[in-house]
Structures are given as structure tokens and as C-alpha cells.
PAVEXTI-630108 format. One record per residue (C-alpha): residue in three letters; x, y, z. Coordinates in pm, 1 decimal. Each point is the difference from the previous one (the first is absolute). Last residue first. Layout:
BEGIN
REC   aa      east     north        up
REC  ALA         X         Y         Z
...
//
This chain:
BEGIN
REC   aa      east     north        up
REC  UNK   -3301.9   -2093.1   -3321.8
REC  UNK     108.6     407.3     -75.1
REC  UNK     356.4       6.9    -164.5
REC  UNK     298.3      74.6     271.1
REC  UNK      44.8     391.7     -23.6
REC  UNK     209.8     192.5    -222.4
REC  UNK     266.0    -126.6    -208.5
REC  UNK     123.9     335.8     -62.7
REC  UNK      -1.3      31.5     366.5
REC  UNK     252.9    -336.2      26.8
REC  UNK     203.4     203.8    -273.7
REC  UNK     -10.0     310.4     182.3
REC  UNK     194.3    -150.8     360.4
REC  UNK     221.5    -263.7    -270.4
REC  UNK     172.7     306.9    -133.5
REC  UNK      57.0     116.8     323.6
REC  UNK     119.9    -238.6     172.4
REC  UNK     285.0     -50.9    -302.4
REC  UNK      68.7     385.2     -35.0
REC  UNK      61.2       1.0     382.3
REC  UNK     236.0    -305.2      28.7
REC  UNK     335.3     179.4     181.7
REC  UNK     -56.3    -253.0     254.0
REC  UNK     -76.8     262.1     247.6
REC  UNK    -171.8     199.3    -214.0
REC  UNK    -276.0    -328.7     -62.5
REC  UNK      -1.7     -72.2     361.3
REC  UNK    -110.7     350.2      82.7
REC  UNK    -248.2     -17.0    -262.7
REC  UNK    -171.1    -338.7     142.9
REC  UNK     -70.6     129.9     316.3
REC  UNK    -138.0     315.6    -140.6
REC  UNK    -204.5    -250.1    -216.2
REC  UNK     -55.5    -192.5     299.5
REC  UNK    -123.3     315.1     227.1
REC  UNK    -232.8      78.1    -259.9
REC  UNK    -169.4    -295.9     -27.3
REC  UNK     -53.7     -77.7     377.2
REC  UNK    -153.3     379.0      -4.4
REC  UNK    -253.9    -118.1    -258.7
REC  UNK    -107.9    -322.1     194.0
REC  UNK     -15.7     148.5     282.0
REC  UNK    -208.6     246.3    -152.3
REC  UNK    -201.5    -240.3    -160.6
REC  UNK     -47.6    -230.8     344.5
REC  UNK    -120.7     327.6     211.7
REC  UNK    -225.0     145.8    -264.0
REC  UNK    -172.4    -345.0     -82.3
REC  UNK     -17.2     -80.4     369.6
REC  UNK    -240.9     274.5     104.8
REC  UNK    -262.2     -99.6    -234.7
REC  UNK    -195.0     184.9    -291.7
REC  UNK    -186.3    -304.6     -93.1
REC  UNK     158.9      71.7    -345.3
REC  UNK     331.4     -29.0     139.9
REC  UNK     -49.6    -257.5     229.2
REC  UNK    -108.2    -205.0    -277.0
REC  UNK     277.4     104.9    -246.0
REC  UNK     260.4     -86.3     228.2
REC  UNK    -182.3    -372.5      85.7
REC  UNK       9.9     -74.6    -374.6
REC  UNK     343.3      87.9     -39.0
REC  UNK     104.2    -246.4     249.2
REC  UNK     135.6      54.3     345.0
REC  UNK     217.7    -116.3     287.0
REC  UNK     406.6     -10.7    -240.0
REC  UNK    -122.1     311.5    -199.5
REC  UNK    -184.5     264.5     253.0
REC  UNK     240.7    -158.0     290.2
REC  UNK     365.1     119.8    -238.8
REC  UNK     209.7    -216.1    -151.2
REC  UNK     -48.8      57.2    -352.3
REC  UNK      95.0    -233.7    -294.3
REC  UNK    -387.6    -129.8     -59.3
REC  UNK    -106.9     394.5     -19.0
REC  UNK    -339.4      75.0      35.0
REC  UNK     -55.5    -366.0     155.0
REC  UNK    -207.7    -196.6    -207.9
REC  UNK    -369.9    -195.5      88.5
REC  UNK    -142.9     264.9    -283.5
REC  UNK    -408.1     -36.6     -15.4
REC  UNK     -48.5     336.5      68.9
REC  UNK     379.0     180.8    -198.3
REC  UNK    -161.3      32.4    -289.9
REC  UNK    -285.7     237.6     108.8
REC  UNK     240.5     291.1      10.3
REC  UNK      29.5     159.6     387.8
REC  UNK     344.8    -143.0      53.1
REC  UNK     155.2     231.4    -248.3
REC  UNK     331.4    -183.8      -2.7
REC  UNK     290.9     276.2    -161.2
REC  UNK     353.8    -122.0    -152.2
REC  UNK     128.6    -340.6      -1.9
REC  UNK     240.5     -12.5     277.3
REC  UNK    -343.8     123.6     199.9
REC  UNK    -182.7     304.4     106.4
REC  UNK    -317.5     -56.6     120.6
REC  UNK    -287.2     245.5      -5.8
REC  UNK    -310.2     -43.3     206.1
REC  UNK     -39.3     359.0      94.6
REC  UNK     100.5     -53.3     353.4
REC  UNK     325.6    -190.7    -125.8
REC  UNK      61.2     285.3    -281.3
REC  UNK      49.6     279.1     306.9
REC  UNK     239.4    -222.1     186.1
REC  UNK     202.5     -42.1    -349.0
REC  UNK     -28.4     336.0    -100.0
REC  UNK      75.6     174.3     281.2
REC  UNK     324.2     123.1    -108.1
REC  UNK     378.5      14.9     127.7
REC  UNK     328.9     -13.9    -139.2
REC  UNK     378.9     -26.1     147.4
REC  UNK     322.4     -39.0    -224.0
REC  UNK     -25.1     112.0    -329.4
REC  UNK     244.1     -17.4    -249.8
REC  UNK    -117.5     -32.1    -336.7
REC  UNK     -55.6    -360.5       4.3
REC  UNK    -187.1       6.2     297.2
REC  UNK    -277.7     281.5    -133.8
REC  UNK     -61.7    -208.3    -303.4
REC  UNK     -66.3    -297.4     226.8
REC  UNK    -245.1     239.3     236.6
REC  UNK    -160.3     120.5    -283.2
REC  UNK     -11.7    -369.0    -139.1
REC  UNK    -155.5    -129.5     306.8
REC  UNK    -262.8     329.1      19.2
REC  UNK     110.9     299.4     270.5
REC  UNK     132.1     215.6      81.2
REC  UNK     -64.5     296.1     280.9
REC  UNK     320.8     125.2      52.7
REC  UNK     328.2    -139.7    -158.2
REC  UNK     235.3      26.8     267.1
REC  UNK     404.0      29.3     -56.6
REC  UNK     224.2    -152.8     248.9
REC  UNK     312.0     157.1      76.1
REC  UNK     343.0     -50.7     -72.2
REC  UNK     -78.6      34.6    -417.6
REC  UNK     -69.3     404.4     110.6
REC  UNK    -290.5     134.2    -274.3
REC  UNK      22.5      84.9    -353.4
REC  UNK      30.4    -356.2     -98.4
REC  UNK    -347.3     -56.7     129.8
REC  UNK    -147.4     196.4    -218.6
REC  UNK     164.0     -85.2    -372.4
REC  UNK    -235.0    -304.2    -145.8
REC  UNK    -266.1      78.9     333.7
REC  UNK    -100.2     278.5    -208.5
REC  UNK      -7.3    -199.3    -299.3
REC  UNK    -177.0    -281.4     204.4
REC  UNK    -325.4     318.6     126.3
REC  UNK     -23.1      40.8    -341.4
REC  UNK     -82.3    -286.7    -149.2
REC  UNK    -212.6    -140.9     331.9
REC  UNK    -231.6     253.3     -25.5
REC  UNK     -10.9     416.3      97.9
REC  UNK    -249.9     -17.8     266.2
REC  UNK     104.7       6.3     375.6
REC  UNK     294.4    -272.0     -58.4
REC  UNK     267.1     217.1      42.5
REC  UNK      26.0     308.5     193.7
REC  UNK     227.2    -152.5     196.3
REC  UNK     353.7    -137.2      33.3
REC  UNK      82.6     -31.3     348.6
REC  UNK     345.3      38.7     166.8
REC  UNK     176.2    -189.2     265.8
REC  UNK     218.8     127.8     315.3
REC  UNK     -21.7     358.5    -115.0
REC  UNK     180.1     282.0    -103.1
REC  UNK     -43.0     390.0     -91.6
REC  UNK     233.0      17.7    -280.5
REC  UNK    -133.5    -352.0    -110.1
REC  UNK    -362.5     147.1      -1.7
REC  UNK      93.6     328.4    -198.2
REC  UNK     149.6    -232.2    -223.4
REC  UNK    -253.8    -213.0     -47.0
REC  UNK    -237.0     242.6     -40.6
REC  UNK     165.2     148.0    -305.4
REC  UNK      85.9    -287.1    -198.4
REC  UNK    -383.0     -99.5      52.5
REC  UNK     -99.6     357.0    -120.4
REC  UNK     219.8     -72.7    -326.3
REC  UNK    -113.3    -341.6     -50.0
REC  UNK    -348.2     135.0     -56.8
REC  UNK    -239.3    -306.1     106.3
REC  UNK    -109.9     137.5     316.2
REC  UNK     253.4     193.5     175.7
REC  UNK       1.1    -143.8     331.4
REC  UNK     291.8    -156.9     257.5
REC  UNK    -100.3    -137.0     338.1
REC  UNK     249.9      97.0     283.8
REC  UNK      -6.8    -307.2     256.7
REC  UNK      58.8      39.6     360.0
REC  UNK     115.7    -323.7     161.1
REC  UNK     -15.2    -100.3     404.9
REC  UNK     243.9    -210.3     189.1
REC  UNK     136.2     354.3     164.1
REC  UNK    -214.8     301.2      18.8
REC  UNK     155.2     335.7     -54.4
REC  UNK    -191.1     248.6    -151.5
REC  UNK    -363.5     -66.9    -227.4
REC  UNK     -84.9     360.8     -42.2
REC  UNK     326.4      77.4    -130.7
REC  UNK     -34.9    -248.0    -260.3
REC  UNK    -380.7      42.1     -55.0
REC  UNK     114.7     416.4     -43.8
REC  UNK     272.0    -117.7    -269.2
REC  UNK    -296.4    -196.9    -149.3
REC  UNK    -240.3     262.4       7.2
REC  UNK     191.7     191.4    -227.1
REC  UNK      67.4    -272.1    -242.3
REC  UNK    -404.8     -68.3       6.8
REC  UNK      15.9     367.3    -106.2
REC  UNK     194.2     -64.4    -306.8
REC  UNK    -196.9    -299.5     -87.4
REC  UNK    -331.6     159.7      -7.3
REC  UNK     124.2     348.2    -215.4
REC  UNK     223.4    -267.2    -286.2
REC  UNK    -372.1    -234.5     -10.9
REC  UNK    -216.4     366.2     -24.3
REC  UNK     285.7     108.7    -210.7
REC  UNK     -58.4    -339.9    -216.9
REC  UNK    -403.1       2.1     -24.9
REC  UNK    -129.7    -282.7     155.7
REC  UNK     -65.1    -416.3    -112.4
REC  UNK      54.6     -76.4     286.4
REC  UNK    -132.3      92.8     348.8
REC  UNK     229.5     224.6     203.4
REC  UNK     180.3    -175.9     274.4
REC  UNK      48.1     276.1     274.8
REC  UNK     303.0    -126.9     282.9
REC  UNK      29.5     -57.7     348.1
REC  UNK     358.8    -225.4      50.6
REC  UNK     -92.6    -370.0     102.1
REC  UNK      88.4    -186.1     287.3
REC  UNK     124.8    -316.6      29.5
REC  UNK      35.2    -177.1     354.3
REC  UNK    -342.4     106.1      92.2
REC  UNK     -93.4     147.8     361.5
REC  UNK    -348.3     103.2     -66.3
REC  UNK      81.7     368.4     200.1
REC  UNK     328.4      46.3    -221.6
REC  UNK    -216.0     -44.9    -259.3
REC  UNK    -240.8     224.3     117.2
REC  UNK     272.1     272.9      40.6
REC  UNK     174.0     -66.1    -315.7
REC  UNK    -313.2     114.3    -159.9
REC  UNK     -57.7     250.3     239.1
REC  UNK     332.6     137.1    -108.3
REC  UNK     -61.6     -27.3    -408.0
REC  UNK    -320.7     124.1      10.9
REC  UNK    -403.1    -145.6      77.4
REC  UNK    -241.3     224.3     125.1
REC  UNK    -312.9    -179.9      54.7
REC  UNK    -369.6     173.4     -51.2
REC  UNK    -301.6    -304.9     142.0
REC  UNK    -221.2     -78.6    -316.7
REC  UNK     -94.6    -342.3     166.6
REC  UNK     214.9    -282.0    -133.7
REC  UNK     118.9     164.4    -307.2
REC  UNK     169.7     233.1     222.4
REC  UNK      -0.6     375.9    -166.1
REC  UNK     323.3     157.7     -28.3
REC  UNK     284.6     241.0      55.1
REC  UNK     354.1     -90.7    -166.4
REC  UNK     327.1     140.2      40.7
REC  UNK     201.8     305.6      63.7
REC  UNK      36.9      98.4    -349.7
REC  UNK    -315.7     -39.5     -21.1
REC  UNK    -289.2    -216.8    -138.7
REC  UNK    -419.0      22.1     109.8
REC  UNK    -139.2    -340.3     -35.7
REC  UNK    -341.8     -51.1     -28.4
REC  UNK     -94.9    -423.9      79.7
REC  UNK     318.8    -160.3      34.6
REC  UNK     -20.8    -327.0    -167.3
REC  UNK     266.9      46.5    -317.5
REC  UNK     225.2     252.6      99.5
REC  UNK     -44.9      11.1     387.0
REC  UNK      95.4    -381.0    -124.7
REC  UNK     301.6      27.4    -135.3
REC  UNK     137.8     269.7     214.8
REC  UNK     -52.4    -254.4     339.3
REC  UNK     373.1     -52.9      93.2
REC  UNK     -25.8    -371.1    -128.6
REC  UNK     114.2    -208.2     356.4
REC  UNK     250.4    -316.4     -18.9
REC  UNK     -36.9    -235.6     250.3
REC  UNK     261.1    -258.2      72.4
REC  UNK    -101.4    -314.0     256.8
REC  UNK    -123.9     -12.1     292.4
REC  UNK    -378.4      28.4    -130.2
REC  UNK    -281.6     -35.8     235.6
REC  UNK    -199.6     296.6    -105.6
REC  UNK      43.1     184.3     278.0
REC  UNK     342.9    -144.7     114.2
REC  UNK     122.4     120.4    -327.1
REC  UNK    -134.7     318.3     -11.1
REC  UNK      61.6     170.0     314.4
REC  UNK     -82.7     -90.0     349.2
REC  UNK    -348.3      37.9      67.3
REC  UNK     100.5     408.7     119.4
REC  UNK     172.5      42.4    -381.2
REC  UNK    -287.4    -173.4    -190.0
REC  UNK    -256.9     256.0     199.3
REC  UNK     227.6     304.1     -71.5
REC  UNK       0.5    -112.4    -412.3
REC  UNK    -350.7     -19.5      -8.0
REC  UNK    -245.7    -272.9     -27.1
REC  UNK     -94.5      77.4    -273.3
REC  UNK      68.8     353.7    -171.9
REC  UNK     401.1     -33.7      57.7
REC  UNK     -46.3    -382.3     -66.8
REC  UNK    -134.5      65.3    -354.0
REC  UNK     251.4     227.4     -82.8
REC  UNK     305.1    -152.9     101.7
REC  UNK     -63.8    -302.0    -127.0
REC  UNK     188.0    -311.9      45.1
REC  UNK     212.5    -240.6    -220.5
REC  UNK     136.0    -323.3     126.4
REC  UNK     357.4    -137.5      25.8
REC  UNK     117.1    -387.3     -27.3
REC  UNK    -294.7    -155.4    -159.6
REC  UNK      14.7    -387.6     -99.8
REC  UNK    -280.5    -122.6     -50.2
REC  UNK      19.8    -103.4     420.9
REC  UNK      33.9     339.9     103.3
REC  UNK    -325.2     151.3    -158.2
REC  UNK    -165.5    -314.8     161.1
REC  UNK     176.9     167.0     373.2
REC  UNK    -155.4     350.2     -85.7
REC  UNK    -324.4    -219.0     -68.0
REC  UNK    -188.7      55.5    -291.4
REC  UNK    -301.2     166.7    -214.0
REC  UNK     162.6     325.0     -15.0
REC  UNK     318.0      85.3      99.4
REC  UNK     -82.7     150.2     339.5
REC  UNK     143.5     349.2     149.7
REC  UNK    -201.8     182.1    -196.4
REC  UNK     188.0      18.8    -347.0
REC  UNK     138.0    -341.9      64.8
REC  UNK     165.4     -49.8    -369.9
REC  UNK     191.7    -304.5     -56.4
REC  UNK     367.4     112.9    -126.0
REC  UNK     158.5    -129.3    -267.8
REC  UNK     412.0     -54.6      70.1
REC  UNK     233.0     -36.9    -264.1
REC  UNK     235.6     -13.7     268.3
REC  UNK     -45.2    -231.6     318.6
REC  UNK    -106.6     215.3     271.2
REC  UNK     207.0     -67.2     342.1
REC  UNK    -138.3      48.3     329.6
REC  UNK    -121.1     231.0     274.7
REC  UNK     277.0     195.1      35.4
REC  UNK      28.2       9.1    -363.1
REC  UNK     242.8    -145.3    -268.7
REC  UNK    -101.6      44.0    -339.8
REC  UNK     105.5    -265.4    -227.1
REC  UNK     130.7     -82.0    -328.8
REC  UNK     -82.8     -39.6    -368.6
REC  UNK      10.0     158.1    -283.7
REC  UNK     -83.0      72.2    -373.5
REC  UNK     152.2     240.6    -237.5
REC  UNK     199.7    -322.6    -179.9
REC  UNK     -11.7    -279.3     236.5
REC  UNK     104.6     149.7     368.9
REC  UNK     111.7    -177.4     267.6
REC  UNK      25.3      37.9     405.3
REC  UNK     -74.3     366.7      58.1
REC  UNK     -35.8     122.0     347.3
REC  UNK    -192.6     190.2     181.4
REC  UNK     -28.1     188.8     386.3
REC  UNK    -216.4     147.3     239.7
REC  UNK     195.8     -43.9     383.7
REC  UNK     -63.3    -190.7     300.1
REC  UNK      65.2    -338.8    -159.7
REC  UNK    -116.5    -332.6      72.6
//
């Protein structure tokens, strides 16, 4: 155990690496995806199930947990962790994203952000020192610099206007953050898709610097194509030392694309959020549980998977509980869909290590090509 934040690469295969970052309260294997538990829960499971797929860090949300339960409260139950009955690494967003995209009227400046709960129309002032503040309060090990993510696709000076103030309020995150030993402040770099503006705010981060940095702005509406050419020169702007965050991604091959271009840490809730919705994601691309063909189905959803939705249960019993709109369906999808994840990250880290990327790869689109086993 270490008292300190730390990481290391152990091999690289082309752009891609892998490694670990060491944490006071353990080590995160690198690529990491990160479950999101944006109110203290990952949805549908049990912090110790989350575990068990394979999960070294989770994601929480500033935002939500400032509004409900409150920040204060977390702090007097005894922080984060113990609340939610995680010992392991947390990671907390730094709640810009989502005063973006939930916040009901939002009034922006340059000292930060005054809105509207979308719980119950309650005003919040959110800036770069009360965010540190609250996440001091919540106790995670990673904590995120306060930025504005401006939703793409938007007018260049308006993208060049958001990122340079986000730069400001990440020199006032940094000084707002201090001294605190075995946690991580991570800069997050924006620009949108104008390499220019991303050249810029990386070097205004890396003047400032941080223990990690973020690449965001991505993923909020500009498609896979462009979001990959960013991704083709981003991460090379930033420190190789340190690991570089890919916020808010995403789909398999996002998240394979993402790997081979350098990333090191991800997060999304699209595989908790599919599971309630009856999607599966598999080796061979998406399982809409809901389609008639899967009734009379005694198959697992995946016959190579390991997890309790495949080895205890048959296609036909998934769809069932789906369309009788039980608990159990959400709770063995998303299991299922978090298992899945955590072996392809699994798998990626072995693939850099044995310098067989473009092999694992290759054979990760070629069983989606395939698509899914033929109905019975």
C-alpha cells in the first residue's frame, strides 16, 4: 500500500499503454473504464458485484451528490467511500458537465456557475473553489478540475472563449485544491475539435500541472469520426508520465479506438444504463433482449461469458423479466454489461503487454462483423 498518488507505464504497442496507478487505496490497472455511481450507487448492483467484474476505481458525481444528499451530510457519515461502501478508488467529475446539460437556467461568469437544481428548482452556485470544496467534503481519491464543456457542434470563438476560461478556472481549481497528499488533481484539456484550441489548453494545463489530465469535450455530439481524429494527435500533447482520461466514453469500439491512441482511464454509463433498458452488449456486438426471438431461447447471451446473467440464465428467462418489467432483468444485464467491459479492458492490457494490439483488435471487429449467434 502506498501513501502517495502515483503511475507507471509497463508497455506500450504503438500509441497504446499500459500501467498502473498507485493510490492509497489501491492500484488501478491502466486502460481503466470506470463504472459510473453518479449517486453514490452504480445502478442496479452491489458496490462489492461492481468489484467482482472486475472494477478497480468508480466514478461519482459531484453534482448530483451536492443537491442530494449534500456534500456536508456525506462528510459528517464519514465520507464517500464508507458511505457507499466502497474502499476502493473513487474518482469524482467536478460537476461542469452536467450544470451544462441538466441544470435547469444557468447564469455563467467568470466566477462560476449559478443554477437551477433539476431536482427541485433550488439556485446553486457552483465555481472552481466550491468545487474543490465538495470534493474535498466527499473524500475522493481523484478529483477533477471545474471546467465549462460547451455542447458540440458550436461556433469556434464560442469553443476558443469556453476553453480559455476553463484554463482560468483551472489555475484557480489548482490553488483551490492545496496540499493534500495520496490525492490527484486532474487538469482537463478542451478545444473541441480545432487542434489549435486543444494545443492551446494543453499547454496552459501543463504550465499549471497536475497529477493526471482529462481530455473532454468529446463525446457530447460531434460522432465517432471526429471525436478519433481528435483523439489521432490529443493525447500526445499532454505529459506521457501521467495518465490521460477520456471523459464520458463510451461504445466497445470507442473505447478500443480510444486505447489504441493512448488513453489510459475512461468512463460512461452506457453499459449500466443499457442493462435497465434491456440492452446487452456482447463479443458480438449489441443483444436487444426485448426482440421476440430471444422467448423460446434456452441460450446464455453469451456462451463464452462468465458472468451470473450468462452461466444462471437463458435468453428466454432475460426477455421474460424484461417484458414483465422485473427487478432482476436490470440487475443481471448490467452485470452482465459491466462484466463485459471489464474483460475487454482486461483483455487490452494483455494485448499491449504482449506487444499483440493490432492482432486483438482485429479479431474484437471481426467477431462484431459477425454479429450475433443466428436466432433458433
Amino acid at each position: 500500500m502506498t501513501d502517495r498518488f502515483s503511475f507507471a507505464l509497463n508497455a506500450t504497442d504503438g500509441r497504446a499503454r499500459t500501467g498502473a496507478i498507485q493510490t492509497p487505496r489501491g492500484e488501478v490497472r491502466t486502460p481503466a473504464f470506470m463504472p459510473v455511481g453518479t449517486a453514490a450507487t452504480v445502478k442496479a448492483m452491489l458496490p462489492e458485484s461492481v468489484r467482482q467484474t472486475g472494477a478497480d476505481i468508480l466514478l461519482g458525481n459531484t453534482y448530483h451528490l451536492m443537491l442530494r444528499p449534500g456534500a456536508e451530510r456525506i462528510a459528517r457519515l464519514g465520507g464517500l467511500h464508507q458511505f457507499m461502501n466502497w474502499q476502493r478508488p473513487i474518482l469524482t467529475d467536478s460537476g461542469g458537465f452536467q450544470v451544462m446539460s441538466l441544470a435547469g437556467l444557468r447564469k455563467l461568469t467568470e466566477e462560476g456557475v449559478t443554477f437551477s437544481s433539476h431536482v427541485d428548482g433550488s439556485k446553486h452556485f457552483l465555481s472552481p473553489e466550491t468545487s474543490m470544496e465538495i470534493q474535498r467534503l466527499l473524500g475522493s481519491d481523484i478529483v477533477m478540475a471545474f471546467d465549462e464543456c460547451p455542447a458540440l457542434p458550436a461556433a469556434e470563438e464560442d469553443v476558443a472563449k469556453s476553453m480559455r476560461l476553463s484554463m482560468r478556472w483551472a489555475q484557480r481549481s489548482r490553488d483551490a485544491f492545496g496540499d493534500r497528499p495520496g490525492h490527484a488533481l486532474f487538469g482537463i484539456m478542451q478545444g473541441g475539435v480545432t487542434r489549435e484550441l486543444r494545443e492551446e489548453s494543453a499547454e496552459a494545463l501543463k504550465a499549471i500541472g497536475f497529477e493526471g489530465y482529462a481530455i473532454g469535450g468529446l463525446a457530447v455530439g460531434e460522432g465517432q469520426e471526429a471525436m478519433l481524429g481528435v483523439l489521432d494527435y490529443a493525447p500526445g500533447l499532454l505529459p506521457e508520465d501521467r495518465p490521460r482520461y477520456l471523459m464520458g466514453v463510451g461504445k466497445p469500439d470507442d473505447i478500443v479506438g480510444a486505447v489504441q491512441r493512448g488513453i489510459d482511464m475512461m468512463d460512461c454509463v452506457l453499459p449500466s444504463r443499457s442493462g435497465r433498458t434491456g440492452q446487452a452488449w456482447t463479443r458480438r456486438g449489441q443483444v436487444n433482449i426485448k426482440n421476440a426471438r430471444h422467448a423460446d431461447d434456452p441460450r446464455p447471451l453469451d456462451e463464452a461469458c462468465s458472468c451470473p446473467a450468462c452461466t444462471g440464465y437463458s435468453r428466454a428467462y432475460l426477455h421474460h423479466v424484461f417484458r414483465s418489467g422485473e427487478m432482476i432483468s436490470g440487475m443481471l444485464l448490467t452485470w452482465h454489461n459491466l462484466h463485459y467491459y471489464q474483460e475487454l479492458m482486461a483483455g487490452l492490457r494483455e494485448a499491449i503487454a504482449a506487444q499483440r494490439l493490432d492482432d486483438f483488435v482485429a479479431e474484437f471487429h471481426a467477431m462484431r462483423e459477425g454479429g450475433d449467434i443466428p436466432p433458433l
